[in-house]
C-alpha positions in Angstrom: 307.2 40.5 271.6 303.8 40.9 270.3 303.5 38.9 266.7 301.1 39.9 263.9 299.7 37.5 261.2 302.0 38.4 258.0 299.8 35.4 256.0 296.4 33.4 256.9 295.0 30.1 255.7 291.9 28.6 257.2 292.7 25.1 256.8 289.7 22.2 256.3 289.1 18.5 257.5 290.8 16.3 255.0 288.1 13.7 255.6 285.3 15.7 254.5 286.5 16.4 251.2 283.7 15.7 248.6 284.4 13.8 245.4 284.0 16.5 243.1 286.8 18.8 245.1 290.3 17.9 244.4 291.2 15.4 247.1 294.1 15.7 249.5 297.3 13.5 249.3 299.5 11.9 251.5 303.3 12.7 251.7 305.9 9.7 252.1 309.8 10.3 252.0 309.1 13.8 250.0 310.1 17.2 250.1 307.6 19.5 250.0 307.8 23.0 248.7 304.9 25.5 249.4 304.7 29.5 248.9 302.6 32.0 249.8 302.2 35.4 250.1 303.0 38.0 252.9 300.9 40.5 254.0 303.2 42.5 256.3 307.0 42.3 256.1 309.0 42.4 259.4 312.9 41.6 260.5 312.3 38.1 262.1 309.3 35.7 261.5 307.7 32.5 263.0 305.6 29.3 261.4 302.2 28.0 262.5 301.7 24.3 261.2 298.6 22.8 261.6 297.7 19.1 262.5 293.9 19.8 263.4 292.7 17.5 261.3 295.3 14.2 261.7 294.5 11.2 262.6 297.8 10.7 264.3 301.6 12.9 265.1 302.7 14.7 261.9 306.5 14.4 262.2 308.0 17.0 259.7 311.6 16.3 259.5 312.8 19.3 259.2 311.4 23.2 257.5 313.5 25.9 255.8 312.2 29.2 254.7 313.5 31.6 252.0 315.5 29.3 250.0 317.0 27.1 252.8 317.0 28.8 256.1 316.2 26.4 258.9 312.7 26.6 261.1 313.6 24.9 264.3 310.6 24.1 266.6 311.0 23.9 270.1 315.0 24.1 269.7 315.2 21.1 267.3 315.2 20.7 263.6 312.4 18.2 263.2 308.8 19.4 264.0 306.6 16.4 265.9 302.9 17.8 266.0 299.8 16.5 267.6 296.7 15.3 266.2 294.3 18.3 266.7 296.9 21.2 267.6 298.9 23.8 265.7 302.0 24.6 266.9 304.3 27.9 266.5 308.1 27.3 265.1 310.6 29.2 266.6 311.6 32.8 265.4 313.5 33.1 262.5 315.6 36.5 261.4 314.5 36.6 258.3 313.9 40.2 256.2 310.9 40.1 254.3 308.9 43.1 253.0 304.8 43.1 252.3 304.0 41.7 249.2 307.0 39.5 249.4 306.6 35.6 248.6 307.7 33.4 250.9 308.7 29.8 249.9 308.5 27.0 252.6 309.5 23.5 252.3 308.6 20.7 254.5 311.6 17.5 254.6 309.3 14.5 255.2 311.2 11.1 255.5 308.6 9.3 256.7 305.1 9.1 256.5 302.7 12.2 256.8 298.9 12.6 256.1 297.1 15.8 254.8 295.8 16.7 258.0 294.9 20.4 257.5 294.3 21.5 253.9 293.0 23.1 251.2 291.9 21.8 248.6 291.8 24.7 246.6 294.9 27.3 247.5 295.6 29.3 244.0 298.9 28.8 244.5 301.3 25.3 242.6 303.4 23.8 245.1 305.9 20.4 244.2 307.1 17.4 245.7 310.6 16.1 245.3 311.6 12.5 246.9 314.1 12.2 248.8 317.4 11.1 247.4 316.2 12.5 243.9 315.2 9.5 242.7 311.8 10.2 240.7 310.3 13.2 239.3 309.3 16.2 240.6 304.7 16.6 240.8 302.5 19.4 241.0 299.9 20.4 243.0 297.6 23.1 243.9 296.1 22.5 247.3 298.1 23.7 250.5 299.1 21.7 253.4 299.5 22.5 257.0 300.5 25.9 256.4 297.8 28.0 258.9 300.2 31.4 259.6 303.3 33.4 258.9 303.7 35.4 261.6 306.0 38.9 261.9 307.5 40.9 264.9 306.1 44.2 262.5 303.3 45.7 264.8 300.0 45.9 262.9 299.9 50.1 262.6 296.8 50.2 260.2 293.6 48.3 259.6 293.4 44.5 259.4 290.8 43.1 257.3 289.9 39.7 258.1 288.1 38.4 254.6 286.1 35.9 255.9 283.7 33.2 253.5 283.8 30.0 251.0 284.6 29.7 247.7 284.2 33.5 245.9 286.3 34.5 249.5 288.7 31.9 248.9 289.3 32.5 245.0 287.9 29.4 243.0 287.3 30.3 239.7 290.5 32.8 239.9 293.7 32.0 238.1 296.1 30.3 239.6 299.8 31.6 240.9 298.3 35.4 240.2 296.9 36.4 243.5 293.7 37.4 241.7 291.0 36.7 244.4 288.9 39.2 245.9 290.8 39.8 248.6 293.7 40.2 247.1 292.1 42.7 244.5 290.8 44.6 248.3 294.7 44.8 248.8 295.5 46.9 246.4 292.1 49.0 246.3 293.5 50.0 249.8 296.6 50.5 248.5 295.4 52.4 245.8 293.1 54.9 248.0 296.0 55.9 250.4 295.5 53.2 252.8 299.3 51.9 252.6 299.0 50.2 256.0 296.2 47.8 255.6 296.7 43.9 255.6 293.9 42.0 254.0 294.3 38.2 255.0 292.0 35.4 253.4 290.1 33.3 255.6 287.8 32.0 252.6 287.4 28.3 252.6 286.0 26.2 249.3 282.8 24.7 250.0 282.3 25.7 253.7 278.9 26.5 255.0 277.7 28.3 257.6 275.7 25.7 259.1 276.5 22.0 258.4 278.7 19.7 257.1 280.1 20.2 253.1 283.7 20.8 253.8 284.8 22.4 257.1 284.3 23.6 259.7 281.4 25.3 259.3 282.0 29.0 259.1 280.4 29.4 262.6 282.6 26.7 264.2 286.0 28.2 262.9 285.2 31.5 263.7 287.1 31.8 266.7 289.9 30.2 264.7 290.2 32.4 261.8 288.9 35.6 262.7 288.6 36.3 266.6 292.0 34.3 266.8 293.7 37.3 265.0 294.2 39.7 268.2 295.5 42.4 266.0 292.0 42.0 263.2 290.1 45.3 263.0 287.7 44.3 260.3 285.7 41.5 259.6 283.3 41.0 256.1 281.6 38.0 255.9 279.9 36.7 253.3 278.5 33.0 253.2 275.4 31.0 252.7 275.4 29.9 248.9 276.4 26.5 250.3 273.6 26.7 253.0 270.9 27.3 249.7 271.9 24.6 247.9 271.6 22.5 251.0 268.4 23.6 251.7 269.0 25.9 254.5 266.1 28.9 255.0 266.9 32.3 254.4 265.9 33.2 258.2 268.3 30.6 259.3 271.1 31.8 256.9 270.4 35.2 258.3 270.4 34.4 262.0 273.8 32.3 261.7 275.2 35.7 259.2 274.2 38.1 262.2 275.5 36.0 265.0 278.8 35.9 263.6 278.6 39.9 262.9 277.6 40.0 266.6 280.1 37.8 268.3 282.9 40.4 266.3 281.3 43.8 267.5 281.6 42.5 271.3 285.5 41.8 270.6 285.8 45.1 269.1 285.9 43.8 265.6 283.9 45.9 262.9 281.8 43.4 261.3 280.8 44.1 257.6 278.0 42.3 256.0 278.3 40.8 252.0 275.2 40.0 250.0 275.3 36.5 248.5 276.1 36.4 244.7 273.9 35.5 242.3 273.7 31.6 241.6 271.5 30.8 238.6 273.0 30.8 235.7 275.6 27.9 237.7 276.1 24.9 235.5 275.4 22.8 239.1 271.9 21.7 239.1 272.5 22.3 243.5 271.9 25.9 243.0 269.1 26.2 240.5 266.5 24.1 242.5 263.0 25.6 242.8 263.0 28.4 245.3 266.9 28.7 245.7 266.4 32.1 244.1 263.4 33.5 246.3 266.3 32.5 249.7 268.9 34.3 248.6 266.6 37.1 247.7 265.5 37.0 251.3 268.9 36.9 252.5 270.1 40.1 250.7 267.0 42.0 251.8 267.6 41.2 255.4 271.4 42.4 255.3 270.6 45.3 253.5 267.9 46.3 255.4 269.7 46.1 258.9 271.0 49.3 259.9 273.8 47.8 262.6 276.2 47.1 260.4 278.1 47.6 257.1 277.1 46.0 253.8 279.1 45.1 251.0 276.3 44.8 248.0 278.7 42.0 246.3 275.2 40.6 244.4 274.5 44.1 242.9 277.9 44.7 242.0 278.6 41.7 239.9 274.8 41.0 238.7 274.3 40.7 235.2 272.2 44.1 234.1 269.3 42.2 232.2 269.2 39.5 235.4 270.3 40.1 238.6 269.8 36.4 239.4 273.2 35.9 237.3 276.5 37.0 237.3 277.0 39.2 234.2 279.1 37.1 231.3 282.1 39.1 231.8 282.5 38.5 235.6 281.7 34.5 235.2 285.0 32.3 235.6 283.1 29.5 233.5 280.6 27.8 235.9 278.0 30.4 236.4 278.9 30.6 240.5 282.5 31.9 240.8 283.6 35.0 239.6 286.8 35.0 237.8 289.8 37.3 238.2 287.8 40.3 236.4 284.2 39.2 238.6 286.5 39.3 242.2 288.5 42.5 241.1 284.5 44.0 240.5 283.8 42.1 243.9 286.4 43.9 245.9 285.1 47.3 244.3 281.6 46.4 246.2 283.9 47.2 249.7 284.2 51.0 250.4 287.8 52.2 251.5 286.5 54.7 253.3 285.0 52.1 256.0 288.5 51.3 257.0 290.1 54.8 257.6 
């Protein structure tokens, strides 16, 4: 049976999570509950977990989907998972439709580290203890959780939004499914392109070329994009990270093109985004002398190539009097992220008609 990805997470390194992210947490005789959202429905379904990151086996006791129906790995009920693998669950006949949330809980008697995570998922998730004794808590990163796959065959186009932060949704409210890509969804929807599965492969404070949180968007391409047999499409847009680390614009655009290259030869359409304006950001990181004149460079480069597809993000949510800002009404608060009305303008900067 061929399985297609129904829901995508690209999952970070714990350990390289900066102090002003929100930092990952450990799990100790807990249950924890989890949701996301499917892409693609199907009659039966199967789990990736992901312990790329761990130090050590993550031993998940036991998983249930749906409200309570089991996820056996391997035959068993409990889940043992090396450090530095993911591992597919069993299939499960579950119905599920697309659009439909999916609610996954992870039995933890023991001990278990983060060891794949996000630190920023948009979506609350809770933690019971075991034996009900204590409270429940709240939080809003996701752990372990790379894939949902279906047994549905992919029968249209399947977008692979790939990036950082304005990919990933920061700056978006939470438990709304107002990111970018999900706003993409329905524009596809809307213009008769029922078919389509967008999945988001945006993660919070990666970079294309070094360390902030990752892997770098070059390292995990293979992971999250060309690991997808069934992707079709591919925009990528990264490098805000990169100019406030100091990276050069031709550098930023050589690492931007290799990864639309590397798609093209595996018969993924590659389709280029412009890099967001940055100045008006309250971090001082992205105003620095010259920051400005790179991701000018940047833009001009993508727009200027004729071998691929461009999505003009930066013009699209600009602010009219000063294109070096976002406009007021597309600004989640912190003069970098668009909020929920900035990534529904964002996903309005991709053309339908470059997926039909």
């Amino acid at each position: 049976m061929a399985w297609t990805t129904a829901y995508l997470a690209a999952l970070g390194d714990p350990r390289q999570t900066p102090p002003f992210m929100p930092q990952p947490r450990s799990f100790s005789a807990q249950r924890v509950r989890q949701t996301v959202r499917l892409r693609r429905g199907g009659r039966t379904l199967r789990l990736v977990l992901s312990n790329e990151f761990g130090n050590g086996p993550l031993v998940i006791d036991a998983v249930t989907v749906g409200g309570g129906v089991p996820v056996p790995y391997q035959g068993g009920a409990q889940w043992k998972i090396p450090p530095g693998e993911a591992v597919t669950g069993d299939p499960v006949a579950l119905s599920t439709a697309a659009g439909d949330e999916l609610e996954i809980a992870c039995l933890v008697s023991g001990d278990a580290e983060p060891a794949a995570y996000l630190h920023s998922a948009q979506r609350t998730g809770d933690v019971t203890p075991v034996g009900g004794l204590g409270g429940r808590e709240e939080f809003s990163s996701l752990y372990w959780i790379t894939r949902v796959l279906t047994d549905a065959p992919a029968t249209g186009p399947v977008v692979i939004a790939f990036g950082d932060s304005i990919t990933r949704g920061d700056g978006t409210t939470g438990d709304r499914d107002q990111r970018y890509p999900d706003h993409l969804q329905r524009r596809l929807f809307a213009a008769g392109i029922k078919d389509a599965v967008v999945l988001n492969a945006g993660i919070g404070g990666n970079r294309l070329l070094g360390p902030l949180f990752g892997p770098t968007m070059t390292e995990r391409f293979a992971r999250d994009v060309l690991g997808v047999p069934e992707a079709t499409h591919v925009v990528i847009m990264g490098g805000l990270n990169d100019i406030a680390m100091g990276a050069s614009a031709s550098d930023i655009t050589e690492a931007l093109f290799a990864l639309a290259r590397r798609a093209e030869e595996r018969g993924v359409q590659p389709i280029l985004g412009t890099l967001t304006p940055l100045m008006s950001s309250v971090y001082e990181m992205f105003q620095a002398d010259g920051n400005e004149g790179v991701r000018q460079a940047v833009n001009r480069a993508i727009i200027t190539q004729r071998d691929w597809p461009v999505a003009d993000f930066a013009a699209r949510l600009a602010a009219p009097d000063d294109p070096a800002r976002l406009a007021p009404a597309f600004d989640s608060g912190d003069g970098v992220h668009p909020g929920d009305a900035g990534a529904r303008a964002a996903a309005e900067a991709v053309d339908p008609s470059l997926f039909t």
